[in-house]
C-alpha positions as CSV (number, residue, x, y, z in Angstrom):
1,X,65.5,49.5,12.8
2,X,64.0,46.1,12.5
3,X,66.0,45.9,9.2
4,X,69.3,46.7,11.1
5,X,69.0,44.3,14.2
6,X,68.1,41.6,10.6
7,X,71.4,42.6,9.2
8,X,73.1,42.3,12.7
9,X,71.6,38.9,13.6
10,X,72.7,37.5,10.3
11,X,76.1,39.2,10.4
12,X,76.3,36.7,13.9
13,X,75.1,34.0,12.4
14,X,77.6,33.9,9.7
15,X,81.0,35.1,11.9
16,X,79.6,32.0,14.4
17,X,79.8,29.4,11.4
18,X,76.1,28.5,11.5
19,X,75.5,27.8,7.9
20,X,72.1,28.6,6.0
21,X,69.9,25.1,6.9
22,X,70.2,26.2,10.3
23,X,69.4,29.3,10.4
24,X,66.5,28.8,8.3
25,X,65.5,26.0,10.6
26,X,65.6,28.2,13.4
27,X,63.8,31.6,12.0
28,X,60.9,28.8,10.5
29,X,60.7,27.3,14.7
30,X,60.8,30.5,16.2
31,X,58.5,32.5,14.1
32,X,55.9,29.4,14.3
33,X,56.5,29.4,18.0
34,X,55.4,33.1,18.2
35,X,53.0,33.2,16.3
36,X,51.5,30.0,18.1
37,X,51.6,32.2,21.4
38,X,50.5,34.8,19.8
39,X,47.2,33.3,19.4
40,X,47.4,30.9,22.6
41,X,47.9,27.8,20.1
42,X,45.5,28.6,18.2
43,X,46.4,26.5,14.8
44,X,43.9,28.3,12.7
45,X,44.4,31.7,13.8
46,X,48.4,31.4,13.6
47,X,48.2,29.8,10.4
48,X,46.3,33.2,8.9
49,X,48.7,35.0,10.6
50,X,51.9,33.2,9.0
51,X,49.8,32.6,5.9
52,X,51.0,29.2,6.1
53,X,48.3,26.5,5.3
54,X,46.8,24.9,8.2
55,X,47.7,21.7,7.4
56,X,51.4,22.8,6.6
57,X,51.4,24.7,9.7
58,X,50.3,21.5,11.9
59,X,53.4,19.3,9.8
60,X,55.6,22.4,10.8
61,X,54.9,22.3,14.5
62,X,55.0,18.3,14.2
63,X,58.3,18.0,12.9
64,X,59.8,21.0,15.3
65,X,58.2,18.8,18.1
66,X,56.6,22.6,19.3
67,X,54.5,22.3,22.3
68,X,51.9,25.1,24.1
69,X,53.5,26.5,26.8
70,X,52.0,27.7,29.8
């Protein structure tokens, strides 16, 4: 299931023109962004969730300007 909406999304993606950086730029926000909110902000938490270092983690949400939302 999840693999087919994957396949689907991508399939989009590429009819639409949107070329790899992008999309990669996107899933990388996104998937920070959730996790984030997943653990109301919680840095630490969503890094061992992402298994992203910390310190990478707070660059990440630095250079995607990500904010907490209420």
């Amino acid at each position: 299931m999840m693999r087919d909406d994957l396949v689907s999304l991508v399939q989009q993606m590429i009819d639409r023109g949107i070329r790899f950086e992008e999309a990669q730029r996107e899933f990388e926000r996104t998937f920070i962004s959730r996790a984030l909110a997943k653990t109301n902000h919680n840095v630490c938490k969503a890094a061992k969730m992402t298994g992203l270092h910390r310190n990478t983690l707070s660059r990440k949400i630095s250079t995607y300007k990500i904010k907490k939302t209420a």
